[in-house]
C-alpha positions as CSV (number, residue, x, y, z in Angstrom):
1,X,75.9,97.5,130.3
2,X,73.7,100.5,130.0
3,X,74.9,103.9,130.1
4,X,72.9,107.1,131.7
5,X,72.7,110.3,129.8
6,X,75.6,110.8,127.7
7,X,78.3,110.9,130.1
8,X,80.6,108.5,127.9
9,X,80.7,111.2,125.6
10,X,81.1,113.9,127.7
11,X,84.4,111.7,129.2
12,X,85.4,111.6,125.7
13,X,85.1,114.8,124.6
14,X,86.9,115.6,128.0
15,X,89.9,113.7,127.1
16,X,90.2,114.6,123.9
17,X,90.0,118.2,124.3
18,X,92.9,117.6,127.8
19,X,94.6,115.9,124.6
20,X,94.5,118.2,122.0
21,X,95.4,121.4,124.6
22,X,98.8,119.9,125.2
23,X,101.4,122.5,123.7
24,X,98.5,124.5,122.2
25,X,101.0,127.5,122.8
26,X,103.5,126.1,121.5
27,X,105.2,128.2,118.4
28,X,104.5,127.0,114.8
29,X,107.8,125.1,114.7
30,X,106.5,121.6,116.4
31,X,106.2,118.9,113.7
32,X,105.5,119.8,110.1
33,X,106.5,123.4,110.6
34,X,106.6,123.9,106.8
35,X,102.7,123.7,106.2
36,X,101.6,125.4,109.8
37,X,103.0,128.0,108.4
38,X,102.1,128.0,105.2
39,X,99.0,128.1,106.5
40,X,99.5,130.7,108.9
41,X,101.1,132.9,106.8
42,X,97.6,133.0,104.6
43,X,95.9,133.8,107.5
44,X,98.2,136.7,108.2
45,X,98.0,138.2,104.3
46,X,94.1,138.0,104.8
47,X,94.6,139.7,108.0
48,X,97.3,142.6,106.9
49,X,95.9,143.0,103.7
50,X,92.1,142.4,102.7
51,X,90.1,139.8,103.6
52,X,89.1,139.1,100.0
53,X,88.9,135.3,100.2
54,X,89.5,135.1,96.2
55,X,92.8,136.5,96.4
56,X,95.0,134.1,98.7
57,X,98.5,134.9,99.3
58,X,101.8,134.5,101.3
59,X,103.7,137.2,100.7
60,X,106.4,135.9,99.0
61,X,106.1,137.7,95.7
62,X,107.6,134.6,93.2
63,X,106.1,131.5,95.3
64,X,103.1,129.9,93.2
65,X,101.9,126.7,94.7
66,X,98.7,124.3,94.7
67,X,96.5,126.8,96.8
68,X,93.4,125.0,98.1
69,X,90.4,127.2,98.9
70,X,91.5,128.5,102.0
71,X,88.3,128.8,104.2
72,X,90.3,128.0,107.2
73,X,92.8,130.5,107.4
74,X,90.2,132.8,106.7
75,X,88.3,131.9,109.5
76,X,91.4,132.5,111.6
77,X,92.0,136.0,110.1
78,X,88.4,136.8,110.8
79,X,89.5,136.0,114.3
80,X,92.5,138.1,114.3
81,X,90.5,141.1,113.8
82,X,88.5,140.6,116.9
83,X,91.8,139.5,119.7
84,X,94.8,140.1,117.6
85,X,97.3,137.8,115.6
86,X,98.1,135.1,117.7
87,X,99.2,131.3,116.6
88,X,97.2,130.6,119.4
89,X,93.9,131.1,117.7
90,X,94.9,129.2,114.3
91,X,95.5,126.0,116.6
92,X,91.9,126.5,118.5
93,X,90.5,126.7,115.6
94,X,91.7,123.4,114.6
95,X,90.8,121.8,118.1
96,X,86.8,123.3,117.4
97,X,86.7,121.5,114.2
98,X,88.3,117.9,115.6
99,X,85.7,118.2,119.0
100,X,83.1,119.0,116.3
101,X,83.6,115.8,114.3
102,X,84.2,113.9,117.4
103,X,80.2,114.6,117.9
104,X,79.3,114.1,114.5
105,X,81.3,110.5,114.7
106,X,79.0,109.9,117.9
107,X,76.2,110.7,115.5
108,X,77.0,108.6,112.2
109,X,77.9,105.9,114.3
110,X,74.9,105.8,116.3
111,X,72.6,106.3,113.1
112,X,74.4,103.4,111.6
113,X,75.7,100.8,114.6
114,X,74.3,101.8,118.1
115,X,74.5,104.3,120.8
116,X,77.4,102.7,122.7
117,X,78.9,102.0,119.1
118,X,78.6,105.7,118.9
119,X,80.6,105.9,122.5
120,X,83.4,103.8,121.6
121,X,84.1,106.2,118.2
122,X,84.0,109.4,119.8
123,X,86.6,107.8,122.6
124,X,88.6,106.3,120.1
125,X,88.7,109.4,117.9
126,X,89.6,110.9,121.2
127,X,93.0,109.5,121.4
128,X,94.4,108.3,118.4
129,X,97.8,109.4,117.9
130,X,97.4,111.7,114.6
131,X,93.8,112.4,115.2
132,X,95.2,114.5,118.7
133,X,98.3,116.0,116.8
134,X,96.8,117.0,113.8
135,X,93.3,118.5,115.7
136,X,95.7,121.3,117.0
137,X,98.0,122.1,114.3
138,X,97.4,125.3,112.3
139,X,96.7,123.0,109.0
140,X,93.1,122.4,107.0
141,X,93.0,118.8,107.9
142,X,90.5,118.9,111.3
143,X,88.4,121.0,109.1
144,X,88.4,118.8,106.3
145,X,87.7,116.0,108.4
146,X,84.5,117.3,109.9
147,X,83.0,118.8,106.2
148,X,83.8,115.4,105.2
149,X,81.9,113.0,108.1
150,X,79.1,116.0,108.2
151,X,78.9,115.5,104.9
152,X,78.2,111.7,105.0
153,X,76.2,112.1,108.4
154,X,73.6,114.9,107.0
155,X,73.0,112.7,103.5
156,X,72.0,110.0,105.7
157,X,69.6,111.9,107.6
158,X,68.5,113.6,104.1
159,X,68.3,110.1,102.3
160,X,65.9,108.7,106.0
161,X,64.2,111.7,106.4
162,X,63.8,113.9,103.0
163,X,64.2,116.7,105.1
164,X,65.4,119.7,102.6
165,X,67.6,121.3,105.6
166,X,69.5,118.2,105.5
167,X,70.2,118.2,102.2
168,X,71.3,121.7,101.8
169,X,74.0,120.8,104.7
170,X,75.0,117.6,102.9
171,X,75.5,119.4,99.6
172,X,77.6,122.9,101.3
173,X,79.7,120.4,103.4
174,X,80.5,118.1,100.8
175,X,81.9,121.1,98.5
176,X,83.3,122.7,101.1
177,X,85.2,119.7,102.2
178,X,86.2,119.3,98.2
179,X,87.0,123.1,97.6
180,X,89.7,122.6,100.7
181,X,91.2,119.2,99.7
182,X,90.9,118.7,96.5
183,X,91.4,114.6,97.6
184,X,88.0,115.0,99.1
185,X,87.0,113.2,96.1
186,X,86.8,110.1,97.5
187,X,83.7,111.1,98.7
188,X,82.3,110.3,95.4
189,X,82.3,106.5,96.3
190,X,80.4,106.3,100.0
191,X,77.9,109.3,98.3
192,X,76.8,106.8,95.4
193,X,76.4,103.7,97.4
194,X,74.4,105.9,99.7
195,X,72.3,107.3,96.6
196,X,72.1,103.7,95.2
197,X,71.5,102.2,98.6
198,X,68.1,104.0,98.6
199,X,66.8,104.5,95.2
200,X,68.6,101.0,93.1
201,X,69.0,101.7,89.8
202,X,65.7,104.2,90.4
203,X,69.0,106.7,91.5
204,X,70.0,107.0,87.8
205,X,66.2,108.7,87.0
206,X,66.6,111.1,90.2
207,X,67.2,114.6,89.5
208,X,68.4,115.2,93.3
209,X,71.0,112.9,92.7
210,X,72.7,115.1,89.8
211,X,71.8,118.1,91.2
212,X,73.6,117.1,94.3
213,X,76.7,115.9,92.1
214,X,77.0,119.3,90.5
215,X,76.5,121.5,93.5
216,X,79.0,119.5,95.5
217,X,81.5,119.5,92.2
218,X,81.2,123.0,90.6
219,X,82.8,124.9,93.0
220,X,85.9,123.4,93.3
221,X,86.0,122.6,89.4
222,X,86.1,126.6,89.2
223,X,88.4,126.7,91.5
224,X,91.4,124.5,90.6
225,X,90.6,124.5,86.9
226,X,89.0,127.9,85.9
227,X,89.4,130.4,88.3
228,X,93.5,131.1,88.1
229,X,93.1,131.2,84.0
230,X,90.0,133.9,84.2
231,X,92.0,135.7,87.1
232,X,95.5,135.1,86.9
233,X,96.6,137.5,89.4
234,X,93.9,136.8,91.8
235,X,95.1,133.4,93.1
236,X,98.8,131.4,93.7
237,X,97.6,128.2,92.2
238,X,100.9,127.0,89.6
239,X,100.1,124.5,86.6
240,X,103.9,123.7,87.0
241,X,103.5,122.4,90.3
242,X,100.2,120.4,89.4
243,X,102.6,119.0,86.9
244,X,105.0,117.9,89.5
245,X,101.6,115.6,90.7
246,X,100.0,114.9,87.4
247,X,102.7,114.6,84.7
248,X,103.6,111.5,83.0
249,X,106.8,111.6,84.7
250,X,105.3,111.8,88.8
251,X,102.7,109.5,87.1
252,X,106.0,106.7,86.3
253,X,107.4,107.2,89.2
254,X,104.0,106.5,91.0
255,X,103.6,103.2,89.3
256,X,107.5,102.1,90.1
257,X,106.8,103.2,93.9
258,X,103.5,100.8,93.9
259,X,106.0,97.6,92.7
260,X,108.2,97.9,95.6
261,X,107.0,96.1,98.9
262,X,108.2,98.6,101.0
263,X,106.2,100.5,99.6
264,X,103.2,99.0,100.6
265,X,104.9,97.9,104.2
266,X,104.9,101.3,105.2
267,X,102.0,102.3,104.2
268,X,100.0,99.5,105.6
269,X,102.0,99.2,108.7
270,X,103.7,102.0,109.7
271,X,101.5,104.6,108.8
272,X,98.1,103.6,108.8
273,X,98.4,100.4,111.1
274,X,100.7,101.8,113.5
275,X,100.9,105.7,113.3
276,X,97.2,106.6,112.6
277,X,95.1,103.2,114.3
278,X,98.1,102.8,116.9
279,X,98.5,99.2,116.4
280,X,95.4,97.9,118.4
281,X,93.0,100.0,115.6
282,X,94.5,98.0,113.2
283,X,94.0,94.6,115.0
284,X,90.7,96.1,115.3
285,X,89.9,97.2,111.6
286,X,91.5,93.8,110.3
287,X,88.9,91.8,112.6
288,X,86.4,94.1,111.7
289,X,86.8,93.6,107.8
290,X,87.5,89.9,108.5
291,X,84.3,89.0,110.6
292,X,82.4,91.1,107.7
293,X,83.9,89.2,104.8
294,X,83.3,86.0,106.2
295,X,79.8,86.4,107.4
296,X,79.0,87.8,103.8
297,X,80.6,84.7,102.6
298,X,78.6,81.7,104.6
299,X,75.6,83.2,104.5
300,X,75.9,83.8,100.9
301,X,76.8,79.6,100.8
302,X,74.1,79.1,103.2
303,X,71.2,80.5,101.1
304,X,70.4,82.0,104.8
305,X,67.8,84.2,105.1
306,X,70.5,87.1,105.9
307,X,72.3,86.3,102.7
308,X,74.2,87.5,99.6
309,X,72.9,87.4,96.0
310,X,70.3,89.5,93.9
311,X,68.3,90.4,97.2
312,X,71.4,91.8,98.9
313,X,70.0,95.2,98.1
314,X,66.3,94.8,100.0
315,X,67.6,93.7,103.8
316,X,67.7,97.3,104.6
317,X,69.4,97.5,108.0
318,X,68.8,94.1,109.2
319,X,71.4,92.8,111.3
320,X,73.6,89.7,111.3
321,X,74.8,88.1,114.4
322,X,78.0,90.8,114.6
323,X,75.6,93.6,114.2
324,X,76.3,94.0,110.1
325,X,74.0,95.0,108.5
326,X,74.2,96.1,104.0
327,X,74.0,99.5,104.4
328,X,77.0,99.6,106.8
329,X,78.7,99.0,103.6
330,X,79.2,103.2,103.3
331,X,82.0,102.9,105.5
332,X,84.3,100.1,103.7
333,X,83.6,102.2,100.7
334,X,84.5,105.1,102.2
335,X,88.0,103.7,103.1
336,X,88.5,102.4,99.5
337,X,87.7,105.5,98.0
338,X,90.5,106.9,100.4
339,X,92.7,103.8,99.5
340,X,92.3,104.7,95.7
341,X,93.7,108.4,96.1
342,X,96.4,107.3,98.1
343,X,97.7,104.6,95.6
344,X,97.1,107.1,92.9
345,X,99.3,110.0,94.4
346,X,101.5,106.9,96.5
347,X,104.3,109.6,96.3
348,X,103.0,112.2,98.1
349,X,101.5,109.7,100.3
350,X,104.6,108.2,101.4
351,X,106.4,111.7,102.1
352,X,103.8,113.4,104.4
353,X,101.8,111.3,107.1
354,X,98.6,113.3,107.3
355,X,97.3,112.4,103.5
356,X,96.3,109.3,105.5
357,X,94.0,111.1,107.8
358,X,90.8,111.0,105.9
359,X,90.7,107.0,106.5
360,X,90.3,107.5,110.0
361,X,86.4,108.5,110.5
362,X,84.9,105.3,108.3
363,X,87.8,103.2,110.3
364,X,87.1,104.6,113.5
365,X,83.2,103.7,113.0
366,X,83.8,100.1,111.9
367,X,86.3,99.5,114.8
368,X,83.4,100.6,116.9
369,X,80.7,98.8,115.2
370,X,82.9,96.0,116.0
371,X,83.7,96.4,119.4
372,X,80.1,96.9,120.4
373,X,79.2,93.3,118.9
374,X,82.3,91.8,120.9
375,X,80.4,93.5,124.1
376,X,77.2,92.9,122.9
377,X,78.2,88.7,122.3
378,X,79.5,89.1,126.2
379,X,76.1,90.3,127.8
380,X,74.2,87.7,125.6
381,X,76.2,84.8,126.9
382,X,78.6,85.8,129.7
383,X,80.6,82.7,129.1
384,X,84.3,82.5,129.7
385,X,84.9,82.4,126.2
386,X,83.6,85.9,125.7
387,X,84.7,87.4,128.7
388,X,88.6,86.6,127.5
389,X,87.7,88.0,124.0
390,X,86.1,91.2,125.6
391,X,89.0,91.5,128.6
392,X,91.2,91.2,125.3
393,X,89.6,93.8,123.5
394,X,89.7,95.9,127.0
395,X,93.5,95.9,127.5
396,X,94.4,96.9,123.6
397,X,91.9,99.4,123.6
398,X,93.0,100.7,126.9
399,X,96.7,100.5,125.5
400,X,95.9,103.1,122.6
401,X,96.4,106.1,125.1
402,X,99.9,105.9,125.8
403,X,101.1,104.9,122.7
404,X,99.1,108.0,121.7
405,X,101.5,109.8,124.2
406,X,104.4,108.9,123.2
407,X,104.2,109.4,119.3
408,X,102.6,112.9,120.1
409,X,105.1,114.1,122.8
410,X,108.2,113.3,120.1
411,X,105.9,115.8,117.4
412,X,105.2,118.3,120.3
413,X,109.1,119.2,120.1
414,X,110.4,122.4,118.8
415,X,112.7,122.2,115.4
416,X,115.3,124.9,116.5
417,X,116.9,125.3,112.9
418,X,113.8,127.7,111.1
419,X,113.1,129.2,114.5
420,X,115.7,130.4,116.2
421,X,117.4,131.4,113.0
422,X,114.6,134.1,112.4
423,X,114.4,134.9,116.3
424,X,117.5,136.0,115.6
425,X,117.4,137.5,112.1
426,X,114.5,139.5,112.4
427,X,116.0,141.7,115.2
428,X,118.5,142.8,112.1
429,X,115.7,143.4,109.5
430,X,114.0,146.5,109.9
431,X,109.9,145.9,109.5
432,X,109.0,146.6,105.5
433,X,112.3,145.5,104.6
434,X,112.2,142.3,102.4
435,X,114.2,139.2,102.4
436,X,115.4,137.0,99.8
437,X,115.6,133.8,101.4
438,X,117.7,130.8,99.9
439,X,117.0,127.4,100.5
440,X,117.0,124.4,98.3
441,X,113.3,123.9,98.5
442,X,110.6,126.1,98.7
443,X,109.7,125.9,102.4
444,X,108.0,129.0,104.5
445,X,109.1,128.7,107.9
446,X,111.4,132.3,107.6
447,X,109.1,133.9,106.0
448,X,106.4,133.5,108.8
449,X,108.7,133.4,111.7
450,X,110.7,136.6,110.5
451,X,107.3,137.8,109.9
452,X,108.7,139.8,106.5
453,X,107.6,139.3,103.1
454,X,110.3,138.6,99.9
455,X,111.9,136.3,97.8
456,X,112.2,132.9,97.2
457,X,115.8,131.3,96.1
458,X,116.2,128.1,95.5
459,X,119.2,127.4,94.3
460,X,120.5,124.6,91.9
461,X,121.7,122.0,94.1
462,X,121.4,118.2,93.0
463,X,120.0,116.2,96.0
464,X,122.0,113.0,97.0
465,X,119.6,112.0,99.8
466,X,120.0,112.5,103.8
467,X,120.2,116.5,103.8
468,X,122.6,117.0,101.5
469,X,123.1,118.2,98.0
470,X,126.1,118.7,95.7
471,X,126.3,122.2,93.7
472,X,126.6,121.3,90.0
473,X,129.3,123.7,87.5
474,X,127.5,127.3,87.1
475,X,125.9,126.7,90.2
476,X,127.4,129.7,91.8
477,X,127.0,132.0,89.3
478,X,123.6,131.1,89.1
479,X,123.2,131.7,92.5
480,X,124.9,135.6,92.3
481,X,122.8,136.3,89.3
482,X,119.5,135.6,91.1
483,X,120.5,137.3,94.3
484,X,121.1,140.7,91.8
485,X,117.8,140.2,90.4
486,X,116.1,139.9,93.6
487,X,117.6,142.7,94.8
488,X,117.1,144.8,91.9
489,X,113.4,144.0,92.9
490,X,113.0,145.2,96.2
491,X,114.9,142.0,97.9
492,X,117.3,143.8,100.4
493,X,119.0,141.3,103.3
494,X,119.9,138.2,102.0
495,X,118.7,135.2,104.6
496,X,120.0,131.7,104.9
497,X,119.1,129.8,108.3
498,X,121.9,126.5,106.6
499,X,125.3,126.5,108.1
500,X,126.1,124.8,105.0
501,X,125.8,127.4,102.8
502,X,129.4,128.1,102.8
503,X,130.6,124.0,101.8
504,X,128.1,124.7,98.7
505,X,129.2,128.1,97.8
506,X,132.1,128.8,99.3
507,X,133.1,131.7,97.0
508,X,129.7,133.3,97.3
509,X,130.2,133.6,101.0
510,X,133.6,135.0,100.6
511,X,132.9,137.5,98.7
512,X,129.6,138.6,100.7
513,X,131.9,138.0,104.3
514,X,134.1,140.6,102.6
515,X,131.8,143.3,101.3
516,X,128.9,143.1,104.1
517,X,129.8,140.9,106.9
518,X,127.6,138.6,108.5
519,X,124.9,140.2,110.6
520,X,124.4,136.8,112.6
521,X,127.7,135.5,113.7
522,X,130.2,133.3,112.5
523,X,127.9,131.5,110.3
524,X,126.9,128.7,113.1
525,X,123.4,130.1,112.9
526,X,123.1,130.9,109.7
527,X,123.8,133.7,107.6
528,X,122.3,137.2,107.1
529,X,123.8,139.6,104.4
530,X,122.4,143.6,103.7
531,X,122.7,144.0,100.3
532,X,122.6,147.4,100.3
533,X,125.9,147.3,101.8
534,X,127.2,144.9,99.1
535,X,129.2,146.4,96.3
536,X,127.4,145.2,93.5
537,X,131.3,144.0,91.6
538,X,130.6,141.4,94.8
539,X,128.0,139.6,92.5
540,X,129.5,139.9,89.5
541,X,130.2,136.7,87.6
C-alpha cells in the first residue's frame, strides 16, 4: 500500500493534537497536581519577579528541593509577559513540544526503518495513553522527550552527513535534555553505539567525539554539582534531598525493592506494558525484540551472509528479511540505557508513573519498525497466513485508542481536596499576606492555588501507610513551636486543607478554635487560623 503526500501524518498529528486538547483548560489539580504546580509556580516567580533563569524559585521561603534547569517554565513565563498568567499557556506549551517530537519520531523512524515505518510511530505516539496525558500537563517531561529524540535524530544526520549545523543541534539538544532531567543520562548509551557504529574503535582517536561528550555534559555538571556551592542563594537545589536518592540508605532500600517480584510485576506489566504501551505495545515490543533476537541468533548459526560474528560491525544498514538491520541497534540500547536508571532509582520509579516516559520514543520506533515488516511480509505474499497475522496486528493496534481513553479520562478528573480548599481560603487571605502551610509532606498545591507565598510545615507524624499517620510524644509541641517561628518570620494565617488535623492534634486545634476561630468552617474543609489574632500564651508549650 502506498501512501500520497504525507497525509498519514497529517491524520496523526490531527488526532494527537484532538487528544492532547481534551481538558487543556482544565485547573492544575487533574492527576499529579503536586508537580504541575510545582512547575507552575516556577513559572510564576520568573514571571512576578525577574526572569533571571539562574535564580529559580517557588516562593516558599524554607522549601529546598532537587531543582532541574528549568528552561520550561521559563519559556512559559516568557509567555506570560506577552497574554498574561494563565495555566492555559503552561499546558500548550507542553502540547508544542509532544506535536514537535511526534515529527521528529516520523523522522528518526523514517531515517532508520521506512517512511510508512515513520507513519505508524507518529500514530502510535499519537495515542498512547501517557504520551496524550503527559503532552499537556504543565510538567518538563514533553520537553524532555523531544531534546531527547532530536537529540538522537540530529546525530544521525550529523554522523550521515558531517554537516556542522547538525552537530551543533545534536550537541545543545542533548545538554539541554540533560540540564532538565538529570536521568537524561541514558543517553550516554544510544550516543556511543552511534559514535562506535561509524568510526569502530577509530571513535576512541576522534576529537568530535570528546568534544561532543563534554559539551553535552558540562552544563549540567555545573549545574547540579557546582553551581548551588559557588551561589548558594541563587538556586533551591538541597544536598539533603539528593541524599534522600543517593545515600546508602535509599541505595539499601533500592536493592531490597529489586528482590521482590512485585517489584518487577509492576513495573513490567502495569506500568510500562500496560499503562505506557497500552497492552497491544507491549505485545508489540516483545515480538519486536523476539523476531530481532532470533534472527541474530540463526543467522549467526547459519554462517549466513547477514550474520553475527567479527563482521557484525561492516553490514551497515543491510536488511534482514523483518527489515533489521545492525545499526537499528540505537534503539534497544536506548531502552536499556532507560532500563538501567530505572532499576537504579527503582524507588522513585515505582512511586511516580512518568519516570517511565523516556522508554517510549526508541519503543515506539521498534514497534513501528516491526509492524511495517508484518505489512511489508503481507504485500510480498498476500497469503492467508499473512493476511491473519496483519488483520491481527490491525485490531490490537486499532484497540490502543480507547484504552487510551479510558486511562486518560480517569487522570482528566479534578482532585477536590488542594483545590477547593484554597478556592476557599484565599478569599480570607489578603494578597501579600503569607501562609504557613502544614502538611505532612512537602507538596505545593496551596501554595499555587492560593496564589500566596510562605511557609512550609511539615510536621512530625510517623506514616503507617494508606493516608494516615500517628503523631509520636512531643509531636504537638513541636508542631506550636514551629508555627511561633514561622510567624515570628513573616508567616501570618495558618493553612491546613486535612480535616484530620484535629484527630492528630487535637489540643492544637483547641486552643487555636479558642483564640482565633476557624476562618473556613467547621473544620470539614479544612482549617484556616490568623495568627495575628492568636494570643501568643495559645502556642505556648
Amino acid at each position: 500500500m502506498k501512501f500520497s503526500g504525507n497525509k498519514p501524518l497529517w491524520l496523526a498529528f490531527v488526532v494527537g493534537l484532538a487528544l492532547r486538547l481534551w481538558g487543556i483548560t482544565n485547573p492544575l489539580a487533574d492527576f499529579h497536581e503536586f508537580r504541575q504546580t510545582y512547575t507552575a509556580l516556577f513559572a510564576r516567580h520568573f514571571y512576578a519577579h525577574g526572569m533571571n533563569i539562574l535564580t529559580p524559585d517557588v516562593g516558599i521561603h524554607n522549601y529546598s528541593n532537587i531543582s532541574e534547569f528549568q528552561v520550561y517554565p521559563f519559556l512559559v513565563a516568557c509567555l506570560y509577559h506577552v497574554f498574561g498568567e494563565h495555566d492555559v499557556i503552561g499546558r500548550l506549551v507542553a502540547v508544542a513540544f509532544s506535536m514537535a517530537t511526534m515529527w521528529m519520531l516520523f523522522l528518526l523512524v523514517s531515517r532508520y526503518f521506512s517512511k510508512r515505518a515513520g507513519y505508524i510511530a507518529a500514530m502510535l505516539f499519537a495515542i498512547l495513553p501517557t504520551a496524550v496525558y503527559y503532552s499537556r500537563v504543565f510538567m518538563l517531561e514533553s520537553m524532555m522527550l523531544f531534546l531527547a529524540t532530536s537529540s538522537i535524530y540530529t546525530l544521525t544526520r550529523w554522523l550521515d552527513d558531517r554537516g556542522r549545523r547538525y552537530w551543533i543541534l545534536a550537541v545543545a539538544t542533548g545538554a539541554l535534555a540533560l540540564l532538565i532531567k538529570i536521568p537524561s543520562a541514558y543517553l550516554v548509551l544510544p550516543f556511543a553505539f552511534l559514535f562506535f557504529n561509524r568510526f569502530r574503535f577509530g571513535a576512541f582517536r576522534r576529537p568530535e567525539v570528546y568534544l561532543t561528550a563534554a559539551i553535552v555534559g558540562a552544563p549540567a555538571v555545573y549545574w547540579y554539582f557546582l553551581h548551588a556551592r559557588l551561589f548558594p542563594d541563587a538556586g533551591i537545589v538541597d544536598q539533603r534531598v539528593a541524599s534522600l536518592y543517593l545515600g546508602d540508605a535509599a541505595m539499601a532500600a533500592y536493592g531490597q525493592l529489586l528482590s521482590q517480584g512485585k517489584t518487577w510485576s509492576t513495573l513490567f506489566f502495569t506500568r510500562i506494558g500496560e499503562l505506557h504501551l497500552a497492552i497491544s505495545g507491549m505485545v508489540f515490543l516483545v515480538a519486536a525484540l523476539t523476531i530481532r533476537f532470533v534472527s541474530f541468533v540463526r543467522e549467526s548459526d547459519r554462517g549466513a551472509s547477514w550474520k553475527a560474528g567479527s563482521d557484525f560491525f561492516e553490514r551497515g544498514k543491510e536488511r534482514d528479511l523483518w527489515g533489521q538491520s545492525r545499526e537499528q541497534l540505537v534503539f534497544v540500547l536506548w531502552i536499556v540505557g532507560v532500563l538501567a536508571f530505572v532499576f537504579a532509582f527503582i524507588g522513585p520509579n515505582l512511586i511516580h508513573e512518568y519516570y517511565q516516559m523516556p522508554i517510549l520514543p526508541p519503543s515506539v520506533a521498534l514497534i513501528a519498525g516491526y509492524l511495517d515488516a508484518v505489512w511489508s511480509r503481507y504485500e510480498k505474499n498476500a497469503v492467508r497466513k499473512n493476511a491473519i497475522l496483519l488483520g491481527v496486528h490491525a485490531v490490537l493496534f486499532a484497540a490502543i485508542l480507547p484504552f487510551c481513553l479510558i486511562k486518560v479520562s480517569a487522570r482528566l478528573q479534578i482532585d477536590p481536596l488542594y483545590y477547593e480548599y484554597s478556592l476557599i481560603a484565599r478569599e480570607h487571605v489578603p494578597p501579600g499576606a503569607e501562609i504557613i502551610y502544614v502538611d505532612p509532606m512537602p507538596r505545593t498545591e496551596v501554595f499555587y492555588h492560593m496564589g500566596r507565598q510562605g511557609y512550609m510545615l511539615n510536621p512530625n507524624l510517623l506514616p503507617l501507610g494508606g493516608g494516615h499517620f500517628l503523631a509520636p510524644p512531643g509531636a504537638e509541641e513541636d508542631l506550636r513551636a514551629s508555627i511561633r517561628e514561622f510567624h515570628d518570620s513573616g508567616g501570618r494565617f495558618l493553612a491546613i486543607p486535612y480535616p484530620q488535623f484535629s484527630l492528630y492534634f487535637p489540643e492544637t486545634r483547641e486552643r487555636l478554635d479558642s483564640a482565633a476561630g476557624n476562618l473556613v468552617g467547621s473544620g470539614q474543609n479544612g482549617f484556616l487560623y490568623d495568627l495575628d489574632d492568636v494570643d501568643p500564651e495559645a502556642l505556648a508549650e
